[in-house]
Every structure is written in C-alpha cells, then in structure tokens.
C-alpha positions as a Markdown table, in Angstrom:
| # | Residue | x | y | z |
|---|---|---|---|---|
| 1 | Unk | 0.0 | 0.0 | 0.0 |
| 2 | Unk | 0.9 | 3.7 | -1.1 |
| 3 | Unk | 1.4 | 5.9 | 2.0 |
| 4 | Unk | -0.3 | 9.1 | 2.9 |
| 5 | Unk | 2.0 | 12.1 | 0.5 |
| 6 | Unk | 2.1 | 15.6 | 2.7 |
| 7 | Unk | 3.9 | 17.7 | -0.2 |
| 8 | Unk | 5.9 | 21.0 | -0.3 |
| 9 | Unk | 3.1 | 22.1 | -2.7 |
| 10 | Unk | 1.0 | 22.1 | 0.2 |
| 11 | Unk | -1.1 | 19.1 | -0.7 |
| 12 | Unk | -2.5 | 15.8 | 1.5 |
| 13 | Unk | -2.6 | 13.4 | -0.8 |
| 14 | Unk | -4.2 | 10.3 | 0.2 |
| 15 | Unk | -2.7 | 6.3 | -1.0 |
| 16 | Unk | -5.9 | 6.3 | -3.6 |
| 17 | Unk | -4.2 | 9.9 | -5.1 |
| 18 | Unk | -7.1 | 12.4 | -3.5 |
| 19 | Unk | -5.5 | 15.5 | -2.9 |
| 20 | Unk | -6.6 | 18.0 | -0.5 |
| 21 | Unk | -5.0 | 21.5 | -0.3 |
| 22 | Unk | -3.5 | 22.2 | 3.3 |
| 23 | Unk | -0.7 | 24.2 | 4.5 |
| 24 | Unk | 1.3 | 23.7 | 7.7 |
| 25 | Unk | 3.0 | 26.6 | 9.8 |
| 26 | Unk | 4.4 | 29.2 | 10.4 |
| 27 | Unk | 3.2 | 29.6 | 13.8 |
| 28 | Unk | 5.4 | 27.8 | 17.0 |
| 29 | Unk | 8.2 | 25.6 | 15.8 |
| 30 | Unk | 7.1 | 26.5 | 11.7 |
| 31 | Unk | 5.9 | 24.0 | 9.1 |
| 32 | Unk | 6.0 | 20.2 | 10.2 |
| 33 | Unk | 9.4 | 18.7 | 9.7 |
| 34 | Unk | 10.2 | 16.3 | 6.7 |
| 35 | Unk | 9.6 | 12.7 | 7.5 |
| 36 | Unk | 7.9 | 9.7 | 8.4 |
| 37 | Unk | 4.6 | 9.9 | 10.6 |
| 38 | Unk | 2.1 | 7.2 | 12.0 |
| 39 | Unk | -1.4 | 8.4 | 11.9 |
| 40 | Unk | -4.0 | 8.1 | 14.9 |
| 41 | Unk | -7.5 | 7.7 | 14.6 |
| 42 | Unk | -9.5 | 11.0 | 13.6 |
| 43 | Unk | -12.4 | 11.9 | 15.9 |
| 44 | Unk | -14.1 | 14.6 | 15.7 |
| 45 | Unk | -14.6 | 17.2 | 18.2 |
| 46 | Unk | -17.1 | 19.9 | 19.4 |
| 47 | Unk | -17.3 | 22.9 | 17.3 |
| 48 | Unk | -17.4 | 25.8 | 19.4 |
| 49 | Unk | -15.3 | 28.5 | 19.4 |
| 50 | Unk | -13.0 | 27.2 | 21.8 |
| 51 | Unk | -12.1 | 24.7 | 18.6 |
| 52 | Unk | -12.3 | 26.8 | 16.1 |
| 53 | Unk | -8.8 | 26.4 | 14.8 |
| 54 | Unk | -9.9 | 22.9 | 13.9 |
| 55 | Unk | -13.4 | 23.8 | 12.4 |
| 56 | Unk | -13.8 | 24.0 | 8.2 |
| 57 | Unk | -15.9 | 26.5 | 7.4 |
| 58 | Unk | -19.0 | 24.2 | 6.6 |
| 59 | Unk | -18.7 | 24.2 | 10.8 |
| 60 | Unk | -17.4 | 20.7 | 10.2 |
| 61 | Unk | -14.7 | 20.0 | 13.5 |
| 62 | Unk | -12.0 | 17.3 | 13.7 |
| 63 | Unk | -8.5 | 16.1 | 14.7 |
| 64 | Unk | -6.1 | 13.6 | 13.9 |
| 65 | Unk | -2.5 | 12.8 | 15.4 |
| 66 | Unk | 0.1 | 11.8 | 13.7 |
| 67 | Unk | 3.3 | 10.8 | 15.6 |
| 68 | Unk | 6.9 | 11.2 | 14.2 |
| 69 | Unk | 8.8 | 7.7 | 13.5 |
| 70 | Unk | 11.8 | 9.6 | 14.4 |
| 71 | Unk | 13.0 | 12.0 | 16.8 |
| 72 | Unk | 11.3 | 15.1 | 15.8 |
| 73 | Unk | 11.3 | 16.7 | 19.1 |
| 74 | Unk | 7.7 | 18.4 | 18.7 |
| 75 | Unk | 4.3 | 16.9 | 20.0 |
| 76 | Unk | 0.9 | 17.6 | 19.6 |
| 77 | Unk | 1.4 | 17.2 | 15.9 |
| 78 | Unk | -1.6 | 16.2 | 13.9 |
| 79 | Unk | -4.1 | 16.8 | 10.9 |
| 80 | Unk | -7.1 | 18.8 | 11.3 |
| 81 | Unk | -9.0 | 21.9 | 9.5 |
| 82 | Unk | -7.3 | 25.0 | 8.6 |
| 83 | Unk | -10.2 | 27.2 | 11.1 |
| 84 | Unk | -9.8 | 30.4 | 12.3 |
| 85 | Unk | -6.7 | 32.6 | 11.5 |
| 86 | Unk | -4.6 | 30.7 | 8.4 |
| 87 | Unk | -1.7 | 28.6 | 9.7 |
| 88 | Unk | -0.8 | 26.2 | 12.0 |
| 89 | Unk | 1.5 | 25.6 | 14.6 |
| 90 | Unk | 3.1 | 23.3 | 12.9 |
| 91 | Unk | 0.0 | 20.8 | 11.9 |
| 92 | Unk | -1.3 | 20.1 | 8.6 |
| 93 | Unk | -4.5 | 22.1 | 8.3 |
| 94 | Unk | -6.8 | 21.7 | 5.8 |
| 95 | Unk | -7.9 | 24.4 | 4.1 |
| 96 | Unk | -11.3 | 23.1 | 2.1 |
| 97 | Unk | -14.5 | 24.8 | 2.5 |
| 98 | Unk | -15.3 | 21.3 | 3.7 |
| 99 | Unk | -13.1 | 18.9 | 4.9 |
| 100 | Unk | -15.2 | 15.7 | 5.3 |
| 101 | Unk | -13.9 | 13.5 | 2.9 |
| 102 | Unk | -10.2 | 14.1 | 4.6 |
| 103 | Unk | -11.8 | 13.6 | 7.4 |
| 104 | Unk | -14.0 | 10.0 | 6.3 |
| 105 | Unk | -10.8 | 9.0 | 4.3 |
| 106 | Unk | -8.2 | 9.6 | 7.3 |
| 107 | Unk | -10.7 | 7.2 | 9.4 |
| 108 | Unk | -9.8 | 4.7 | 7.8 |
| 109 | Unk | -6.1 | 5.0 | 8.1 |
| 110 | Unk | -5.3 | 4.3 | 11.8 |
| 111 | Unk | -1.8 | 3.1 | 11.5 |
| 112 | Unk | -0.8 | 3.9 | 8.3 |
| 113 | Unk | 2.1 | 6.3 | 6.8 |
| 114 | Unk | 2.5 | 9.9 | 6.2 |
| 115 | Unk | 5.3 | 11.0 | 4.9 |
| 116 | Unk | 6.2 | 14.5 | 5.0 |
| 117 | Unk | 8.2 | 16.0 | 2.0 |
C-alpha cells in the first residue's frame, strides 16, 4: 500500500491519489518537519469556538494525530481543519471549505504512513 504524501506544494494526498490543499506553519516551531509519521485515529470534536482552529468553514470539526517515526522533538502534531486565523503551529491544516472527505478517508487510516516532503 501507497502511503499518505504531505507535499511542499502544500497538498494531503491520500494512497488512492485524493489530494486535499493544506498548509502547515508558520506559527510555534514552523511548518512540520520532513519525515515519516504514523497516523492516529480522527475523531471529531465539538465545534465551538473554543475549537475553532480545527473547524472548516461548513462548521465541520475534527482532529487527527500523527506521531513522528523519528526524533522530531515536537508533540501535539496532527491533521485537522485550517479554522480560524490561516496557519498552523506546525500541523497540517486543511484548508477546504469542507473537509469531510479528509476527514471519512483519514478514518480509515489508523496506523498507516504519512510522509512529510
């Protein structure tokens, strides 16, 4: 199986080939560093303003870890929607008017790759 493509055109790309335009950074440490990830399982989460940063603008809300395979010396990493103001602290955000099918697709992926170009 293909793994899951985070490129430096600022695209998720999915094993199947769906892309989904995202953009990590610049906030905290900056973008997310190159490498291998494992991905958790997606949930999602309440969407009040207290999550905003991880609500699409359809009002959809979600996250999903990811955890380095190496020694990236960061945390809290993961994949979620781009909400509130652009940029992340170093996640992938997603920045779709609606982010579902990320979201449905990433599901699905609990222990598979990510690899960060």
């Amino acid at each position: 199986m293909s793994n899951w493509r985070f490129t430096t055109a600022n695209k998720l790309i999915a094993p199947n080939g769906q892309p989904w335009s995202a953009k990590s950074g610049p906030y905290g440490k900056g973008r997310l560093p190159k490498g291998q990830y494992t991905i958790g399982s997606a949930t999602t989460i309440s969407s009040g303003n207290k999550n905003r940063s991880y609500r699409d603008p359809s009002g959809f809300a979600w996250w999903c870890p990811i955890a380095p395979d190496f020694n990236a010396k960061r945390d809290g990493l993961g994949i979620h929607p781009d909400g509130g103001v652009p940029g992340t602290l170093g996640c992938i955000g997603l920045t779709s008017v609606n982010t579902r099918s990320a979201y449905n697709a990433l599901r699905n992926a609990i222990g598979q790759k990510l690899v960060v170009e």
